[in-house]
C-alpha positions in Angstrom: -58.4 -5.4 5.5 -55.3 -3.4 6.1 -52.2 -5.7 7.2 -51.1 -5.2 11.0 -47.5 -5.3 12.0 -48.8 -8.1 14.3 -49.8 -9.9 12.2 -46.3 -10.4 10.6 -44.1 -13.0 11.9 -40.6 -12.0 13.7 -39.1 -14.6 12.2 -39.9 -13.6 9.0 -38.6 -10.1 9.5 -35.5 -11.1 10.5 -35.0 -13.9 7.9 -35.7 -10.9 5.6 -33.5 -8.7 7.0 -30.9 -11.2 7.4 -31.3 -12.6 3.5 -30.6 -9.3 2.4 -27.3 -8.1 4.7 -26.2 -11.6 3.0 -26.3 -10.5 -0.4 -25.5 -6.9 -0.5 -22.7 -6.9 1.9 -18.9 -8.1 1.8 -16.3 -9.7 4.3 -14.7 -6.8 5.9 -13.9 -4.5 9.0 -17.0 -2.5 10.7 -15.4 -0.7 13.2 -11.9 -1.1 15.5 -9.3 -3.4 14.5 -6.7 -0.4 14.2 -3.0 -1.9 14.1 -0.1 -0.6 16.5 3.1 -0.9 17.4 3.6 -2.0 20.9 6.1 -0.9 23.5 8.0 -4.0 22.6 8.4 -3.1 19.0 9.4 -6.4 17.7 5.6 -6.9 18.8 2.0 -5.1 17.9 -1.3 -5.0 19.3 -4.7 -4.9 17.4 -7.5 -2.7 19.2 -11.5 -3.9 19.6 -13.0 -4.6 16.9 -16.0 -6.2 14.8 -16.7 -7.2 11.7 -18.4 -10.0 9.9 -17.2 -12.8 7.2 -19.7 -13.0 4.4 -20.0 -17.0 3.4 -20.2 -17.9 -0.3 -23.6 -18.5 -2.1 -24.3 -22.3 -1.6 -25.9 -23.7 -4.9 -29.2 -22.2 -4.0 -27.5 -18.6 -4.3 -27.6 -18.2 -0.3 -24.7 -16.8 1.4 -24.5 -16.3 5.2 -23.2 -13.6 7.3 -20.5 -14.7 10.4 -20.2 -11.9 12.7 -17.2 -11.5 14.5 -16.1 -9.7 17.3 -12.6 -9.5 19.7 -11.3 -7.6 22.2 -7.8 -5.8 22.6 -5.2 -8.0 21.3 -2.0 -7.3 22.6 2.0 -8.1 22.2 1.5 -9.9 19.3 4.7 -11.5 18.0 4.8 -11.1 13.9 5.5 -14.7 12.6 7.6 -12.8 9.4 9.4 -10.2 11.4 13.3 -12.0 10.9 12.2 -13.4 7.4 10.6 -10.6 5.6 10.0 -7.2 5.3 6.0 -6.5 5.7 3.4 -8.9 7.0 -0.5 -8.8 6.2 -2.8 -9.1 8.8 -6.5 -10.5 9.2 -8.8 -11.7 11.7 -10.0 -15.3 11.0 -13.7 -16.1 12.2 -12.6 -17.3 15.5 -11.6 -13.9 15.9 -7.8 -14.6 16.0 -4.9 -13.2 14.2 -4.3 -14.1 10.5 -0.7 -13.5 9.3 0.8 -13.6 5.9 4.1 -12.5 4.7 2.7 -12.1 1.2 -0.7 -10.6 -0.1 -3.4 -12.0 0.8 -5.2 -13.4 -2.1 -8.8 -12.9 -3.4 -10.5 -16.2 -1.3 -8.5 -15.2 1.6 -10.1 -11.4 1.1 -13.2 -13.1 1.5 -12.0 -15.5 4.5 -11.0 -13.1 6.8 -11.3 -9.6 7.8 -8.0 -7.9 6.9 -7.0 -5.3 8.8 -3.5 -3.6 6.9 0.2 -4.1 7.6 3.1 -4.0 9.4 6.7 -2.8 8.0 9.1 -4.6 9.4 12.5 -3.6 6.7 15.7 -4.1 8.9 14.3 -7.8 9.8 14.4 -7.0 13.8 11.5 -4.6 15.1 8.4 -3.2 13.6 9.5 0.5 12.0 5.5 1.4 10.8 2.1 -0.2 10.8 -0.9 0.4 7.9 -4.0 0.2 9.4 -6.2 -0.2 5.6 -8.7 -2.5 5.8 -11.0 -3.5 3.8 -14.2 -2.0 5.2 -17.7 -3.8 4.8 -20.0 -0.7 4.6 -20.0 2.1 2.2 -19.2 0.0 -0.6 -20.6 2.4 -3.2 -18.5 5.2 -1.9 -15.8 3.5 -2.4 -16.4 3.5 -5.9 -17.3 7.1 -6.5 -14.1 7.9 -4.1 -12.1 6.3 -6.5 -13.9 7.6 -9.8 -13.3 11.3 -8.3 -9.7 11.2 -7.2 -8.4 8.0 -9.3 -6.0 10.5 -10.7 -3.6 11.9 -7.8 -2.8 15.6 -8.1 0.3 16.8 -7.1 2.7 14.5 -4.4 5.5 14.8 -7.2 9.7 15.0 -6.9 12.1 17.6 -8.1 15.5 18.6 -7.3 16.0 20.0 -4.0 19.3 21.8 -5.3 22.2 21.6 -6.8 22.9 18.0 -5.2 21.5 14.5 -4.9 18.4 15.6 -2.2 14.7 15.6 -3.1 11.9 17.7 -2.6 8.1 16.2 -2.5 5.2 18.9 -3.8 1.8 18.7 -1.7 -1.5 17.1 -3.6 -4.6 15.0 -2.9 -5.8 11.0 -3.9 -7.1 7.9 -3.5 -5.8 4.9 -1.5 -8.5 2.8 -0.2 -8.9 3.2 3.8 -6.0 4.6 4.3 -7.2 7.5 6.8 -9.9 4.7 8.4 -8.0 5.2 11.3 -8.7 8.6 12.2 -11.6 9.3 9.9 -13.3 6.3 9.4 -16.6 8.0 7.4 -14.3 9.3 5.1 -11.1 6.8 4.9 -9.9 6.9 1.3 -8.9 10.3 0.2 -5.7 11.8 1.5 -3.9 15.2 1.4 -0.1 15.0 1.6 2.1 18.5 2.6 5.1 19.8 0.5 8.2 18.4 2.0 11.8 19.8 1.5 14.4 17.2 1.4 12.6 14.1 1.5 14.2 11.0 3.1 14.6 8.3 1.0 14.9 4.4 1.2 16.4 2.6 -1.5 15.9 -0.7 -3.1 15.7 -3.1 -5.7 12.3 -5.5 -7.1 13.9 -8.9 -7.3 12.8 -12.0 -9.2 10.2 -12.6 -7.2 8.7 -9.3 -6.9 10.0 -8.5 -3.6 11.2 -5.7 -2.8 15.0 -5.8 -1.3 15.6 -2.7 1.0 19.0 -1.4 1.5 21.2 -1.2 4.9 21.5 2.0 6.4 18.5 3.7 5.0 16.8 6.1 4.6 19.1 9.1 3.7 18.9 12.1 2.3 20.0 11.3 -1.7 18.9 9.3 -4.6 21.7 7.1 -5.7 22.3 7.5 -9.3 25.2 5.0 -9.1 23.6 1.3 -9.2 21.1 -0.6 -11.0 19.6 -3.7 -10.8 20.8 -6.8 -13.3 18.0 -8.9 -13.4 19.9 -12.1 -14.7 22.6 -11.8 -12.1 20.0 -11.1 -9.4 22.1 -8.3 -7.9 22.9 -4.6 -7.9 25.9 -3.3 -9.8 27.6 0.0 -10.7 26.1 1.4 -13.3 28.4 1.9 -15.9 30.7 5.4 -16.5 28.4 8.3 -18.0 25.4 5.6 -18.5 21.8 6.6 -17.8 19.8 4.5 -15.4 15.6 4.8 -14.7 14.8 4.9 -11.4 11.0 5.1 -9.9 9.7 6.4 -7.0 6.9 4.7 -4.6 4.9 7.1 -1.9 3.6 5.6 1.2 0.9 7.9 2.0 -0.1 6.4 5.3 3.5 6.5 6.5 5.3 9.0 4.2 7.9 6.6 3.3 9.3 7.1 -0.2 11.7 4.4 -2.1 13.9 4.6 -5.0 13.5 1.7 -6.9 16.7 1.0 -8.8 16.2 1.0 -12.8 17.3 -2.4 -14.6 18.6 -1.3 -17.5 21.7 0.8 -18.9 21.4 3.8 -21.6 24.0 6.0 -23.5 22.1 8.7 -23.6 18.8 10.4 -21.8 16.8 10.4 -25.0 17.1 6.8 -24.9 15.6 6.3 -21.8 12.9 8.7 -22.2 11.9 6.7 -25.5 11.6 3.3 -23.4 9.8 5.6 -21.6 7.5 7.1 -24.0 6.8 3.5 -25.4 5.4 2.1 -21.6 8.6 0.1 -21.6 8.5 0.3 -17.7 5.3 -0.8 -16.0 4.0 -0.3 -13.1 4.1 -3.3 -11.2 3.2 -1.9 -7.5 -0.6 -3.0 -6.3 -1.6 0.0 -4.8 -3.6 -1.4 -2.0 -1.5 -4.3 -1.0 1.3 -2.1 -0.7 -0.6 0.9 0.1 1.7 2.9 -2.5 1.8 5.6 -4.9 4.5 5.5 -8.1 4.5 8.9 -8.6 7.5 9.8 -10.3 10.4 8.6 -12.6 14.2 9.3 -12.4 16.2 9.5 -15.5 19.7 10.4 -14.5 23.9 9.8 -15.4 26.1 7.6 -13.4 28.2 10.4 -12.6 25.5 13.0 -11.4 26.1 15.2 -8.3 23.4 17.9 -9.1 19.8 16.6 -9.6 19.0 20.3 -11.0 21.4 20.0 -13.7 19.2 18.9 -16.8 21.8 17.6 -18.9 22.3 15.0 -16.1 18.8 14.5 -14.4 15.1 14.8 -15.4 12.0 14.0 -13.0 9.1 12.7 -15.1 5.9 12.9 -13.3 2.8 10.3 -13.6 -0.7 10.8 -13.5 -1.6 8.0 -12.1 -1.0 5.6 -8.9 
């Protein structure tokens, strides 16, 4: 006797159904929730938006699904905007706005929807917003995004000239959602133009892995003159006719880039290159959290005027975010 669909309970159906959203699915974003600055910029606004908060398994392996949904949020005052220099932001289950002035960590990725950040350097308005959340569908795309264009092509420095000004070469990768907000099918691959004289922030990672941004930025030149001592907790003149390292980070969703002052002092280039050459500098940017790209490597002479001038400066590129 051949089964008919009457026969089969709703109920059942959508206990099915709703068994398995529960365990193949993730807390995250579905659609909306794009971040903004507002026309107060010491304030933002979050548009629409819906997503659901996946529940961990109980001890019978059963999670549960909390949908969420809001509406416009607007003129939001950033709790961290006189304190520090980015803030995270989620939405709890209540639909209202999480903030954080650090990253969030792996339970809170799975207690609220995040939704990206706002930059808030100079400590007094908002200068950029990241809309990249983390998105609950397409899950196994973002994988094969990432396989496919883990390793970034192009997006690298060189001297602009025969002076302390930058050029940035066009290329292609990965950052997860980072396009969500205006291609939200295809959110995690970027292409990035060529750009002559590049603006550049500068600052220094501190002891607690912040980064401190410098007054009066961005401008137009790397500073070869300072570096970081990491006992004193300050910057300092680098030494006369010293090498420092400096390495670059690429905001691909803002086209910020930062100089990160090098920590360490050498006599000669070939020095540095060695510590180089034997990983002695780490990456030690999350590429998500911060939604950056360390792209290049400075090694260059207290005294140099000319970035061109290879006795005094050499870019070293890196394959990898």
């Amino acid at each position: 006797m051949a089964l008919k669909i009457s026969d089969v309970k709703t109920d059942r159906i959508v206990d099915s159904v709703s068994d398995h959203i529960s365990q193949n699915s993730i807390t995250g974003l579905i659609d909306g929730g794009i971040l903004s600055i507002n026309v107060d910029n010491t304030k933002f606004d979050i548009s629409d938006g819906h997503g659901h908060i996946v529940v961990s398994p109980n001890v019978h392996g059963e999670s549960k699904v909390i949908n969420v949904e809001w509406e416009g949020l607007t003129a939001i005052t950033p709790t961290y905007l006189t304190t520090e220099q980015r803030s995270f932001i989620g939405i709890d289950t209540d639909g209202k706005v999480y903030q954080k002035s650090s990253k969030f960590t792996d339970t809170e990725y799975r207690q609220y929807i995040f939704l990206g950040r706002l930059i808030h350097i100079g400590k007094t308005t908002i200068s950029s917003v990241a809309t990249s959340p983390i998105l609950a569908y397409n899950v196994g795309d973002v994988v094969m995004d990432y396989l496919n264009h883990r390793k970034i092509k192009g997006v690298l420095l060189s001297a602009n000239g025969a002076n302390l000004s930058v050029d940035l070469s066009a290329g292609e990768g990965f950052l997860l959602s980072v396009k969500y907000a205006s291609t939200p099918l295809s959110p995690n691959i970027i292409s990035i133009g060529a750009v002559s004289v590049k603006p550049v922030y500068h600052a220094y990672e501190d002891n607690n892995g912040d980064h401190q941004f410098l007054a009066g930025d961005p401008t137009n030149f790397v500073d070869p003159t300072r570096y970081y001592d990491r006992v004193a907790d300050e910057l300092k003149s680098v030494s006369p006719a010293k090498f420092t390292i400096s390495r670059f980070l690429y905001y691909p969703g803002s086209g910020i880039l930062i100089q990160i002052y090098g920590e360490e002092e050498f006599l000669l280039m070939d020095d540095a290159e060695e510590v180089l050459a034997d990983d002695g500098y780490v990456n030690t940017i999350d590429n998500f959290e911060f939604g950056a790209w360390q792209r290049s490597y400075l090694i260059v002479k207290q005294n140099c005027t000319d970035l061109s001038d290879t006795a005094l400066a050499k870019f070293i590129g890196i394959g990898f975010c």
